[in-house]
C-alpha positions in Angstrom: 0.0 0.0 0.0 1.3 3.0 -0.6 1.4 5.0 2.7 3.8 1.8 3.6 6.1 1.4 0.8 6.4 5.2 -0.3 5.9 7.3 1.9 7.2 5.8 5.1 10.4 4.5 3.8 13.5 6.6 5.4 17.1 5.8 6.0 20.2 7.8 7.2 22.8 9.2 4.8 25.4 10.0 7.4 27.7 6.4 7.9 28.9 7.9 11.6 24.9 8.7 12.6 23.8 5.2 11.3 27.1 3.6 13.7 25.8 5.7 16.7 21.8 4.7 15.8 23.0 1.0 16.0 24.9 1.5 19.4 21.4 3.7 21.1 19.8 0.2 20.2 22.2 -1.6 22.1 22.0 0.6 24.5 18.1 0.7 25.1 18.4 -3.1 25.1 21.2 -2.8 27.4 19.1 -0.8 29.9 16.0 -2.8 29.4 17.9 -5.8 30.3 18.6 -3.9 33.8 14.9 -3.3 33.7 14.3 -6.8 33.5 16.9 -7.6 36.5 15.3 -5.3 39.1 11.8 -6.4 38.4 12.5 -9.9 37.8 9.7 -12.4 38.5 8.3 -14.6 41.4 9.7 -15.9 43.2 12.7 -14.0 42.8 12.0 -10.7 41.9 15.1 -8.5 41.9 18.6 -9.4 40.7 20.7 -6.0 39.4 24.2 -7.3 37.5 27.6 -4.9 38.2 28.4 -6.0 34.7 24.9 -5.1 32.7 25.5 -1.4 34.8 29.2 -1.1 33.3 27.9 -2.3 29.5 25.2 0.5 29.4 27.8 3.0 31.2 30.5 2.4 28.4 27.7 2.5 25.3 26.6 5.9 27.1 30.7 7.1 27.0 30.5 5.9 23.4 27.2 7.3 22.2 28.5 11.1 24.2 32.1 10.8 22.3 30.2 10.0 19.1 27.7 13.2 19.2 30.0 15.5 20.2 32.4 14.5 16.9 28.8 15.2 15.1 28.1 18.3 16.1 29.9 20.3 13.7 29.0 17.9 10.7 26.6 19.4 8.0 23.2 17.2 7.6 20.4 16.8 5.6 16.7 17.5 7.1 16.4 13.7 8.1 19.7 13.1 9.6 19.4 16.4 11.7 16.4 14.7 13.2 17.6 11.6 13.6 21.2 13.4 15.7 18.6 15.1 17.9 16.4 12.2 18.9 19.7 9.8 19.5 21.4 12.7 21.5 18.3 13.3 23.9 17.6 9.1 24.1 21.3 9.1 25.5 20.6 12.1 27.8 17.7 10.2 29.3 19.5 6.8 29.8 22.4 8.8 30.9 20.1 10.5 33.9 18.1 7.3 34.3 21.3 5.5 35.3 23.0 8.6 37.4 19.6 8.4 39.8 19.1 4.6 39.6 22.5 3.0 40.1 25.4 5.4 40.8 25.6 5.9 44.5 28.2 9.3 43.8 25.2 10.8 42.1 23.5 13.3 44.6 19.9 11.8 42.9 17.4 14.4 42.4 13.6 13.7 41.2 13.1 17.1 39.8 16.2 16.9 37.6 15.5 13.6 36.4 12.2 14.7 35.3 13.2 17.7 34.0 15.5 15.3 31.3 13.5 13.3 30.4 9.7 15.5 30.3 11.2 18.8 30.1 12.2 21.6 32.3 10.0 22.4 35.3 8.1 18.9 34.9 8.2 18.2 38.4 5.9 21.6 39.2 4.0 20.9 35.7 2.9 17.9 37.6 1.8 19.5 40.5 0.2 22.3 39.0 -1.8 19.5 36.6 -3.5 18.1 39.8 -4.3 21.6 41.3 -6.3 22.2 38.1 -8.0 19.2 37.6 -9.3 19.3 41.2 -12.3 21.6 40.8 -12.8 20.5 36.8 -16.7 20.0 36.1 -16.0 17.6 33.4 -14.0 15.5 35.7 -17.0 15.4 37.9 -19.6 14.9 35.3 -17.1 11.7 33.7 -16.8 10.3 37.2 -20.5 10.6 38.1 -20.8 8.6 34.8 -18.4 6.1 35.7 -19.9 5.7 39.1 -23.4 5.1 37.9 -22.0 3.0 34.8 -20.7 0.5 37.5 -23.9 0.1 39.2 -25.6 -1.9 36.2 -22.7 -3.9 34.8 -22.3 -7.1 36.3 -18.5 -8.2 37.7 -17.1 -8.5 34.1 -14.4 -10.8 35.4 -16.8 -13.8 36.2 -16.3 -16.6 33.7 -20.1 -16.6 31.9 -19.8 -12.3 31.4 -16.6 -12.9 29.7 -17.7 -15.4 27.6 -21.0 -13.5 26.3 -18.1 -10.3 25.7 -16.1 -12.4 23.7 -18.8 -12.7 21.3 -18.5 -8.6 20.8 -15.2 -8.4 19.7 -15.8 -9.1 16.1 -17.9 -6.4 16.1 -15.5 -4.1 17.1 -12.8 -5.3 14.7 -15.3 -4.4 12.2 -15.4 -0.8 13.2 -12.2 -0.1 13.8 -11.9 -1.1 9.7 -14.5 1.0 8.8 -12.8 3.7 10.3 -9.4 3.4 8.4 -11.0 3.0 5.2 -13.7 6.4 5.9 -11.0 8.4 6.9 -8.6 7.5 4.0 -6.0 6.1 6.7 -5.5 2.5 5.2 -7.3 0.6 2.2 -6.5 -2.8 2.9 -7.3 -5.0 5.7 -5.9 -5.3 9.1 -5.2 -8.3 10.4 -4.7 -9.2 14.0 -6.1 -11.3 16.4 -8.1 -10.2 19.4 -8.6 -11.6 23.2 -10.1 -10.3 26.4 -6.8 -9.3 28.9 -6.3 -11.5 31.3 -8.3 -12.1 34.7 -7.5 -8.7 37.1 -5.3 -7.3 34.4 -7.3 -4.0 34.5 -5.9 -2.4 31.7 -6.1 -3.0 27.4 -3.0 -3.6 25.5 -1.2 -4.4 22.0 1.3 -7.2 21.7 3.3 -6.7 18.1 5.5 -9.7 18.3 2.0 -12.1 18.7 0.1 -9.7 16.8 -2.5 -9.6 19.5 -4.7 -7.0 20.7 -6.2 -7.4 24.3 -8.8 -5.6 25.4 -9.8 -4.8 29.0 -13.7 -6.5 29.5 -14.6 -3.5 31.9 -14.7 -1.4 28.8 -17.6 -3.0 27.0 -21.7 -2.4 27.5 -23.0 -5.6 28.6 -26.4 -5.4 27.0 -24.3 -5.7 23.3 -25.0 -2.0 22.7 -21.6 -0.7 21.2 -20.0 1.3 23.3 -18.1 4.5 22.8 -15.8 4.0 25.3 -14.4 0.2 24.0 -14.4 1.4 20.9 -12.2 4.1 21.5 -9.5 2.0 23.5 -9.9 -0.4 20.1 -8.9 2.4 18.2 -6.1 3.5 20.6 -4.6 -0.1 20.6 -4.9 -1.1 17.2 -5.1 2.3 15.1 -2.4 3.9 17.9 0.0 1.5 18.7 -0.6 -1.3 15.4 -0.2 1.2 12.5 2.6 2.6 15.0 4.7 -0.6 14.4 3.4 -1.1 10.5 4.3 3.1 9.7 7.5 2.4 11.1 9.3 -0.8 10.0 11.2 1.0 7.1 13.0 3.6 9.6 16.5 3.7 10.5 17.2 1.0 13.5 16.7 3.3 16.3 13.4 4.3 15.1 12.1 1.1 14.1 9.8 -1.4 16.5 12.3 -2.8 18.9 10.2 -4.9 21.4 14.1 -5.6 23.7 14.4 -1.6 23.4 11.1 -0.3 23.7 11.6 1.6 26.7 8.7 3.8 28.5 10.9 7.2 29.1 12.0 6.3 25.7 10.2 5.8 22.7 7.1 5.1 25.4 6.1 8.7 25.8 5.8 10.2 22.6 4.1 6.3 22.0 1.5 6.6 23.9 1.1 10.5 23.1 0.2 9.2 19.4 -1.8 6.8 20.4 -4.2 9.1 22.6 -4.2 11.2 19.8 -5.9 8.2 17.2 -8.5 8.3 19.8 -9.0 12.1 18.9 -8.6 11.3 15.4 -11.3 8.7 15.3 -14.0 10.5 17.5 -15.4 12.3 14.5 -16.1 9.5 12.8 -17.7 8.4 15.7 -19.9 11.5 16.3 -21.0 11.3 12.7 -21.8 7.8 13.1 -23.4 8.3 16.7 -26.6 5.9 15.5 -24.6 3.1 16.2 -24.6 3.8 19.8 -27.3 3.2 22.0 -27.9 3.8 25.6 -26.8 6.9 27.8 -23.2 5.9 28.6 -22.5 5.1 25.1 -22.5 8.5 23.0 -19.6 9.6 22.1 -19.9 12.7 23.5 -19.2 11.8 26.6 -15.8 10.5 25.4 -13.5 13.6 25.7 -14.3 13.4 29.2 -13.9 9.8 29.9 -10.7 10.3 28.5 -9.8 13.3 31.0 -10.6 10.9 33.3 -8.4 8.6 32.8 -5.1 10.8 32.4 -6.4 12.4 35.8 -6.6 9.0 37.4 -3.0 8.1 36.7 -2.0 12.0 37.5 -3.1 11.6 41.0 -1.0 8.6 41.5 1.9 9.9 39.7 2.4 12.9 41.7 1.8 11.2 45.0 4.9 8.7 43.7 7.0 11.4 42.8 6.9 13.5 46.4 7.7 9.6 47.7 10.7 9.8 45.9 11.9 13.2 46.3 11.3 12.4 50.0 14.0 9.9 50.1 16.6 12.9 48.9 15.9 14.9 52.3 18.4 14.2 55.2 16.2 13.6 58.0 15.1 10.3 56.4 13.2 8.4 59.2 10.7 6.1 59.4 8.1 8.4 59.9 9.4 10.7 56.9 9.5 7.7 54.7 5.7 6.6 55.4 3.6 9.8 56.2 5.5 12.9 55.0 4.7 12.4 51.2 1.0 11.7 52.2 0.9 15.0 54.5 2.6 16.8 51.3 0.1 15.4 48.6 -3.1 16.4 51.9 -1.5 20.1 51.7 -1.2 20.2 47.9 -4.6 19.0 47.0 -6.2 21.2 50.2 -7.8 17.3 51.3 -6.6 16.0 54.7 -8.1 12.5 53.7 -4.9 11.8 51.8 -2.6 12.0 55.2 -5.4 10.6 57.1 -6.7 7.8 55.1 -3.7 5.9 54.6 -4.0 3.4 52.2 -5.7 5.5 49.3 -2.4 5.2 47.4 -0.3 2.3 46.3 3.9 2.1 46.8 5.0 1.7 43.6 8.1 0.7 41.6 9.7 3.4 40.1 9.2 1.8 36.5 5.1 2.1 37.6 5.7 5.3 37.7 7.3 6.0 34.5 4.7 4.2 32.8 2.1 6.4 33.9 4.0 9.0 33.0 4.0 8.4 29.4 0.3 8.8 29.0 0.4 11.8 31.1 3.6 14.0 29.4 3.1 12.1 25.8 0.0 13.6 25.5 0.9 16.9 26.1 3.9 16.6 23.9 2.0 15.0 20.9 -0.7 17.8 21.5 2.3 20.6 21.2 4.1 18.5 17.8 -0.2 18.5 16.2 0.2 22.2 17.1 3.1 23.2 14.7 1.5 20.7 11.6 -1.9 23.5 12.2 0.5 25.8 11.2 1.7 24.1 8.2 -1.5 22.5 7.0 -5.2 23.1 7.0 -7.1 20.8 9.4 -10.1 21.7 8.1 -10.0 19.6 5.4 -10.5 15.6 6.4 -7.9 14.6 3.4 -4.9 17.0 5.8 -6.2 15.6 9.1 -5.8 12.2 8.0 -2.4 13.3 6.2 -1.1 14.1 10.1 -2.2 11.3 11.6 -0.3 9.1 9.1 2.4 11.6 9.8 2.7 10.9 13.2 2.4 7.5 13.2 6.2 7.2 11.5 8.7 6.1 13.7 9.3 5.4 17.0 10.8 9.2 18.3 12.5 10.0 21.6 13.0 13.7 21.3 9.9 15.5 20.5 11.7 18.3 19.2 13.1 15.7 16.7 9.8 14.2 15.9 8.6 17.9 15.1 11.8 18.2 12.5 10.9 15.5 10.9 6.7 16.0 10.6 7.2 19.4 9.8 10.2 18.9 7.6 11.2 16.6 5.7 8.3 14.0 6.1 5.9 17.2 5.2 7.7 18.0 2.0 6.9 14.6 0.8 3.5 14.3 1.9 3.0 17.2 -0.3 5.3 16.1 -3.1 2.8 12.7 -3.1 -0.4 14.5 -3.0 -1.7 13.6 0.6 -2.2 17.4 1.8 -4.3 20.0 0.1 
């Protein structure tokens, strides 16, 4: 098809920028393979090896001697995106490993943040949950949610799951229709589909199986369609699918890497793209709203549900994070370690239930975190790269809005400063060149 083979095919000129691409692989595999250590599995969970710390700490020496030889080297469009995005995927490894394993590093929350999110992310954070506390569409979506959950039966018990498994068909169907209304794909996809697990609570899209598996507390038990599942279809299978099939003619470091795929890495600006299908898709859905039936099923209500759901993992997020910036403060006591970042989060929000009630929050890994995090900064950055491509082309016109959504769907980007190079660069020249924008 031809958004695969000609328009999403890319490779670097540069023979110095392709040998440091291929050592930022080994190096996110290097680092994932620490991830793997710490977190481990029952019923040995953690194992960290001296000698996987000192690999990823010599391919970091490598990968800074390499970019700084490249700095003064004339590129084209492509390849200047490309040296940004390895340069800032070093950065955050670099800062990842300084807080996480080097016991000289004075570690610091707020810096580590700031590398990998941006400057002043840790207050961004904060300042986020201030202003979602008195949103009315937070407390409209909830009151849905609450209500929702009073006449839906336990989806987890064997005979609900088994009538929901008879939806998902259904869905695929959709999901189809949508690629080929919009103009995003002609032919069709093909994956296979599966209920997550028992008490997995969460949808997800598995590219080595080629399975997507969909959380069964989305779905309207009365076989209505519901706005809401069909919006995490399109996330999973629209987002992260055409994600790995836009990508697979990219240069190594920005091509699917399942060892590599890291969530401060390629994970945020990930899952920013795939929130953004879900925005992409909801027109369709609005102009198609006869095919949803019952009050918790329009799509209207979806913006909200989805505000809902970055809010949810922002309150946990910024409860981990004043955990861990507690453990830099000197007077590190029990009672520090247990009740101070619960008394600071009770202040901040202006709630004393959160100091006095003290098992609302979980203690969490700080790769939990991290994975929330992508969702929450991803967005934002996505939202800030669909920004600059309104300035370039007209989003009024359905042919350009699809045009940008195949756009950023190429590649697997660390740097969003690089991914905005590329969209509004060189990738929008050709788009042009080939007809997609008017």
């Amino acid at each position: 098809m031809k958004v695969d083979k000609e328009l999403c095919a890319w490779e670097t000129k540069n023979v110095s920028l392709k040998r440091l691409d291929g050592d930022r692989v080994r190096l996110n595999r290097t680092y994932g393979l620490l991830e793997h250590q710490a977190l481990g599995g029952s019923p040995y969970p953690t194992f960290i090896s001296g000698e996987t710390i000192k690999e990823a700490n010599v391919l970091v020496s490598r990968l800074e001697r390499g970019l700084n030889k490249l700095e003064s080297v004339s590129l084209n469009d492509f390849d200047a995106a490309v040296l940004v995005d390895v340069g800032e995927n070093v950065r955050r490894i670099h800062a990842s490993m300084n807080y996480l394993y080097n016991p000289k590093e004075v570690a610091k929350i707020a810096n580590l943040l700031s590398v990998i999110y941006g400057n002043g992310a840790y207050t961004q954070l904060q300042a986020m949950l201030k202003g979602v506390i008195h949103s009315r569409v937070l407390h409209r979506a909830s009151a849905d949610d609450f209500a929702r959950t009073w006449i839906q039966r336990e989806p987890e018990f064997e005979s609900v799951r088994a009538a929901l498994l008879g939806q998902l068909e259904k869905y695929k169907e959709l999901v189809q229709k949508i690629c080929v209304d919009t103009g995003l794909l002609e032919d069709k996809l093909e994956y296979d589909l599966a209920l997550s697990p028992p008490l997995f609570g969460f949808s997800f899209w598995d590219d080595t199986t080629r399975l997507a598996a969909m959380n069964p507390k989305l779905f309207s038990q009365d076989g209505n369609v519901s706005a809401t599942a069909l919006n995490h279809f399109n996330h999973e299978i629209i987002g992260h699918n055409l994600n790995f099939r836009f990508s697979r003619n990219m240069p190594r470091g920005l091509l699917p890497d399942e060892q590599g795929y890291l969530t401060q890495i390629q994970g945020v600006l990930g899952e920013g793209v795939a929130l953004y299908t879900m925005d992409f898709a909801l027109g369709w859905m609005k102009r198609n709203r006869n095919l949803f039936k019952g009050k918790f099923n329009d799509p209207e209500r979806i913006p909200g549900a989805e505000e809902l759901y970055i809010s949810r993992k922002l309150w946990q997020i910024v409860y981990d994070v004043l955990a861990f910036h507690d453990t830099e403060n000197e007077d590190n006591t029990n009672y520090r370690r247990e009740h101070r970042p619960k008394l600071v989060f009770a202040e901040l929000t202006g709630n004393p239930r959160f100091f006095r009630d003290f098992y609302l929050f979980d203690d969490r890994t700080f790769s939990e975190t991290l994975a929330d995090l992508q969702y929450v900064m991803g967005r934002i950055q996505t939202k800030n790269i669909v920004s600059a491509l309104r300035k370039e082309i007209d989003f009024r016109k359905p042919k350009n809005r699809t045009a940008a959504m195949k756009m950023l769907l190429q590649g697997f980007w660390t740097s969003p400063q690089a991914k905005k190079m590329f969209v509004t660069g060189p990738l929008l020249a050709r788009m042009k060149a080939a007809g997609e924008i008017v």
